[in-house]
N, C-alpha and C positions, 0 to 999 in steps of 0.2 A: 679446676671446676669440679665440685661433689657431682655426683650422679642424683637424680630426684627418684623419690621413690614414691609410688602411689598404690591404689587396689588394682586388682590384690597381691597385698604384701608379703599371702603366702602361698606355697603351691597352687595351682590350680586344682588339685585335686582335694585337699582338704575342706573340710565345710565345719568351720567353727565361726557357727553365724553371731554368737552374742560373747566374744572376747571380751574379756576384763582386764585392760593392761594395770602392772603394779611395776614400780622399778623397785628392785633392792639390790643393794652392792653395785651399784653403775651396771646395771644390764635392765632392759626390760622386760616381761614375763607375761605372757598372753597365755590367760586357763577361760576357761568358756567350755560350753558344751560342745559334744561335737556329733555332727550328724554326717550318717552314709548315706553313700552313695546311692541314686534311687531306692532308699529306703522309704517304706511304708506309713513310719513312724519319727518321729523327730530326737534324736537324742541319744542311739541306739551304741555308738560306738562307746569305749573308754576313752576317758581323759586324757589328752596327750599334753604337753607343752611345747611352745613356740619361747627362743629371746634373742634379741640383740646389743648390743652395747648402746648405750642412749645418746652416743656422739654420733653412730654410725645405725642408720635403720636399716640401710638397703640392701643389710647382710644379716638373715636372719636361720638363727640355728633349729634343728628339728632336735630337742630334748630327750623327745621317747613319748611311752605310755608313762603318766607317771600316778595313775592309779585305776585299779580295773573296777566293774562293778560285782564282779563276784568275791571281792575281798570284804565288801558289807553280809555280814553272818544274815542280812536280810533278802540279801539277793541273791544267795548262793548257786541259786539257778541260770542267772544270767539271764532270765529275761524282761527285766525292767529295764526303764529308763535312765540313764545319768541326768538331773537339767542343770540349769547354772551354778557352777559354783566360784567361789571368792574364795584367796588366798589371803591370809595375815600372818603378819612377823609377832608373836608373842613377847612377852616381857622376860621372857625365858632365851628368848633367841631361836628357837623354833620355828618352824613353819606349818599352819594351820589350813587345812584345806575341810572348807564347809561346802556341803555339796546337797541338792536334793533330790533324793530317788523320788521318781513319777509321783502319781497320787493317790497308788495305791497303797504305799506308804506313807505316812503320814508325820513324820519326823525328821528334823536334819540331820545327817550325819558327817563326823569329822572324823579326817585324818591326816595325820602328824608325820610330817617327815625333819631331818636336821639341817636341807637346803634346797633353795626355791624350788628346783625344776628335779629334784629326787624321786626316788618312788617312798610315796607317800602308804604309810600303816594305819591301817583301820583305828580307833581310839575309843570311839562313842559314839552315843547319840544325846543331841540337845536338849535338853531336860525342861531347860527354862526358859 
């Protein structure tokens, strides 16, 4: 008999209230914003990623940080917000992470890593 897996699926201690699940390569990949712990504001930590193989949920791997917000030449400060971001597989084979800093920015911005759950590099910002 499998074991059932339900909420929440990840530590107790993490707080990635708006996960985006994507699978690529048979694993699945949870990026979302991530908030702290009695924090003030919502959003406040770096991107981490969460996966597991999509045969088996109830074993889920902790990734890393796989992108900071002071790696945006716009937030060099580190005191903005991360909010939701989305990951896509390019036609390049690449992995695309769009992300929105708070609102006091006012632009998307992307960064590019060579695999899902990598530390992802600054690239741009959304033009169009």
């Amino acid at each position: 008999m499998e074991r059932q897996i339900c909420n929440p699926y990840l530590p107790e201690y993490e707080y990635i209230p708006d996960g985006e699940p994507h699978v690529f390569e048979g694993r699945v990949y949870i990026y979302g914003s991530h908030d702290r712990f009695d924090g003030k504001k919502f959003c406040l930590n770096d991107y981490v990623c969460y996966s597991a193989d999509v045969h088996d949920l109830t074993n889920w791997r902790y990734e890393g940080v796989i992108y900071t917000k002071t790696q945006d030449p716009r937030m060099a400060g580190g005191n903005h917000e991360l909010w939701a971001p989305d990951v896509v597989r390019g036609k390049d084979g690449r992995y695309y992470l769009y992300y929105c800093p708070d609102d006091k920015i006012l632009s998307i911005g992307v960064a590019v890593c060579d695999e899902p759950a990598g530390k992802y590099e600054f690239l741009g910002v959304v033009k169009d």
